[in-house]
C-alpha positions in Angstrom: -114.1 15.3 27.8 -113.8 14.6 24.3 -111.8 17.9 23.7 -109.7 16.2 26.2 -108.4 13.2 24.8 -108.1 14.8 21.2 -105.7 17.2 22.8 -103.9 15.1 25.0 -103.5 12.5 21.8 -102.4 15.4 19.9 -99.8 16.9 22.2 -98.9 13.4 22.8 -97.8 12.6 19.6 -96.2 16.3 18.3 -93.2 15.3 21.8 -93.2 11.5 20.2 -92.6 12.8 16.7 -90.1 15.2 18.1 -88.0 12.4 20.0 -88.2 9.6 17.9 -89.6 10.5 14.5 -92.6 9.6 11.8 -90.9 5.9 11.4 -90.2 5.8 14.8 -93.5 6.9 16.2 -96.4 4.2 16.1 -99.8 4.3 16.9 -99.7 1.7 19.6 -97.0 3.9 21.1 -99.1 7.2 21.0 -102.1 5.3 22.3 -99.7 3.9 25.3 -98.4 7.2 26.0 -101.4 9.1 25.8 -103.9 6.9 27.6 -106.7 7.1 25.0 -108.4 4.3 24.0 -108.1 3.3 20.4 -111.5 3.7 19.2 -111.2 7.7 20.4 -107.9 7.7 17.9 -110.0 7.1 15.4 -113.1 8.9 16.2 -111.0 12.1 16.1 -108.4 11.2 13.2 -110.9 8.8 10.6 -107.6 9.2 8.5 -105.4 7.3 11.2 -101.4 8.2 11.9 -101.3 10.4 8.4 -104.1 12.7 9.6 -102.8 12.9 13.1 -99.1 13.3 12.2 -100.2 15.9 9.3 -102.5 17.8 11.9 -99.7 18.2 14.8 -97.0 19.2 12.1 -99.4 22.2 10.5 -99.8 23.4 14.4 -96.0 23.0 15.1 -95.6 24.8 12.3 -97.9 27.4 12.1 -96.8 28.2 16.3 -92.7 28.2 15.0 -94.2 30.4 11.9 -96.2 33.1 14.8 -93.2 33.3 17.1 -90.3 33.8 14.4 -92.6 36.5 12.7 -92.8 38.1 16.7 -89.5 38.1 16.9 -88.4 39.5 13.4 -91.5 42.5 14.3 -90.8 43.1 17.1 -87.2 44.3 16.6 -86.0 47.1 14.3 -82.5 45.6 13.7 -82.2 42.4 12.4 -79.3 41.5 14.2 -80.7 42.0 17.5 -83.6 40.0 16.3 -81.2 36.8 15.3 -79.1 37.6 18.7 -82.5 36.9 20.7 -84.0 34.3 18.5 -81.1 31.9 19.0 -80.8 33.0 22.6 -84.4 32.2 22.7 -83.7 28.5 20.9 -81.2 28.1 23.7 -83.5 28.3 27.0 -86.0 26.3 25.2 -83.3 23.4 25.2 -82.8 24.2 28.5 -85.9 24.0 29.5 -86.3 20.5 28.0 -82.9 19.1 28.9 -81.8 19.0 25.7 -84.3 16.0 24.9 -86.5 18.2 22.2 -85.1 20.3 18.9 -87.0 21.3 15.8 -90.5 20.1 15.8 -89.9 19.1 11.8 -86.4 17.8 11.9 -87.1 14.6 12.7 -90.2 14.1 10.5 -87.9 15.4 7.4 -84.8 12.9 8.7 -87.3 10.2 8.0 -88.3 11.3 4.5 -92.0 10.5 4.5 -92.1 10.5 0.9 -95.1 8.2 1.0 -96.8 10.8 2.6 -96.4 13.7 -0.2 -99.0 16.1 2.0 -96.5 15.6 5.2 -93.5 16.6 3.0 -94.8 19.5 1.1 -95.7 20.7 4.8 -92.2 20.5 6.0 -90.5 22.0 3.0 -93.1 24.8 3.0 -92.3 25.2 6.6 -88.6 25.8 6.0 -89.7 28.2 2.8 -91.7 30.1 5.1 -88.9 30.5 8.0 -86.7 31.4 5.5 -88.7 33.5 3.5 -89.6 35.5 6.9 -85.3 35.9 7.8 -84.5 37.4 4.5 -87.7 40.1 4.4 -86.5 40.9 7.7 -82.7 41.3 6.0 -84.3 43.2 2.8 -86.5 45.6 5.1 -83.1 46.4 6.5 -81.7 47.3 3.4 -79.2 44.6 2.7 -79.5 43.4 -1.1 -82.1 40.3 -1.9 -79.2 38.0 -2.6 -77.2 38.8 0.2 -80.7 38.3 2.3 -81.9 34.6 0.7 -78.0 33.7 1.5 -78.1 35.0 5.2 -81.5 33.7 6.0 -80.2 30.3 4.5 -77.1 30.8 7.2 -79.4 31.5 9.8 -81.6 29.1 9.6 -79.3 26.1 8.1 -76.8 27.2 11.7 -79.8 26.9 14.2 -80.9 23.4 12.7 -77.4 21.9 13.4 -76.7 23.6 16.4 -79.9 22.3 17.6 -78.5 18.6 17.3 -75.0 20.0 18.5 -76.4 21.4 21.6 -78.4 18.2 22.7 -75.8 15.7 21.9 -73.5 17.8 23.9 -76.1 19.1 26.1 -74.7 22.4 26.6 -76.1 25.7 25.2 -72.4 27.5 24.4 -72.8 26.8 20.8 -76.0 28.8 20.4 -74.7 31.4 22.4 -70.9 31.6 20.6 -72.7 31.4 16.8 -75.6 34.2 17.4 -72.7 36.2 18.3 -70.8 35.6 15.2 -73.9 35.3 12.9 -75.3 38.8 14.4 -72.2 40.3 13.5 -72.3 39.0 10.0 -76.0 40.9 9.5 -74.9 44.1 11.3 -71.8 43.9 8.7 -74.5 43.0 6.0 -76.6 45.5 6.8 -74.4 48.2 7.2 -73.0 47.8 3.8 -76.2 47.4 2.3 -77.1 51.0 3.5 -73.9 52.6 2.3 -74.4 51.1 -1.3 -78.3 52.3 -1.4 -77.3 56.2 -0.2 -74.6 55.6 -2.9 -77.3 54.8 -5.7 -79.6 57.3 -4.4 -76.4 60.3 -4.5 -76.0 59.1 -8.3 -79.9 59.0 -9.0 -79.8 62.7 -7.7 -76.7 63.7 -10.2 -78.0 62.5 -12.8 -80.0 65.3 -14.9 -83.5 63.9 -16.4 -83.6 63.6 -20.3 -86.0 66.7 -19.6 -83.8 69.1 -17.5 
């Protein structure tokens, strides 16, 4: 029973935070919302909103962190990958009628700086999302520039579109800019591999000091 309420307060306050915020999220409104009495708010989170907002922001995170990692794994070409990540970002607005985006976004819109555990979170969040996107572009063989810029892209286009595509509610954004961006990375990628066969045909004519 006890499991219970500390998920159901914790689940609770990862869809507040996601609709209205760290400012806008209070603890009278997870307690409303979640049916829990007060006294099992703090029995589970001692440390109060902080705890409990830092707790469901490590778990969005860390589930965001799993299935972008799944994705990037699971397919050899990096564009298809992108294609189906932002086809998958689509249906989940779908599913949730456009009411629900990032899991972070709003928590970084409010700035928490008072909170310096909350916002190194977030910014390592987006470090690690990124970070995944451009090893993905490097295993591919595009040049580590070109990758940290195109995983910037990538990510930087699916945080606005997410806002795009609920204040419009309509999905066609996602769906018109994976095709665009997955053309970019095929492009990307394909010119990668010419210039590494390139340096590996001068490597090969080029007589060692001992030859």
């Amino acid at each position: 029973m006890a499991n219970d309420t500390r998920t159901r307060i914790l689940e609770t306050t990862g869809l507040l935070l996601r609709q209205r915020g760290y400012h806008g999220t209070s603890l009278n409104d997870i307690l409303s919302a979640s049916g829990a009495p007060r006294g099992s708010l703090y029995f589970h989170f001692p440390g109060g909103k902080d705890q409990l907002v830092i707790e469901v922001t490590r778990d969005s995170v860390a589930r965001v962190t799993e299935r972008l990692g799944e994705a990037l794994a699971t397919e050899k070409d990096p564009a298809v990958a992108v294609h189906h990540i932002y086809q998958s970002v689509a249906r989940m607005l779908e599913d949730n009628q456009f009411s629900l985006g990032c899991p972070i976004a709003p928590v970084v819109l409010d700035s928490p700086t008072d909170v310096p555990e909350l916002a190194d979170l977030c910014r390592s969040a987006f470090e690690q999302w990124i970070g995944l996107l451009r090893e993905a572009f490097v295993r591919a063989g595009v040049p580590e520039r070109r990758a940290h810029a195109l995983a910037l892209l990538v990510e930087s286009s699916l945080e606005g579109l997410m806002v795009i595509a609920r204040a419009t509610r309509d999905r066609a954004p996602l769906w018109a800019v994976a095709d665009e961006v997955a053309a970019l990375i095929e492009g990307a990628v394909l010119a990668g591999g010419g210039r590494n066969r390139d340096a590996a045909i001068l490597t090969a004519e080029i007589p060692s000091q001992g030859s």
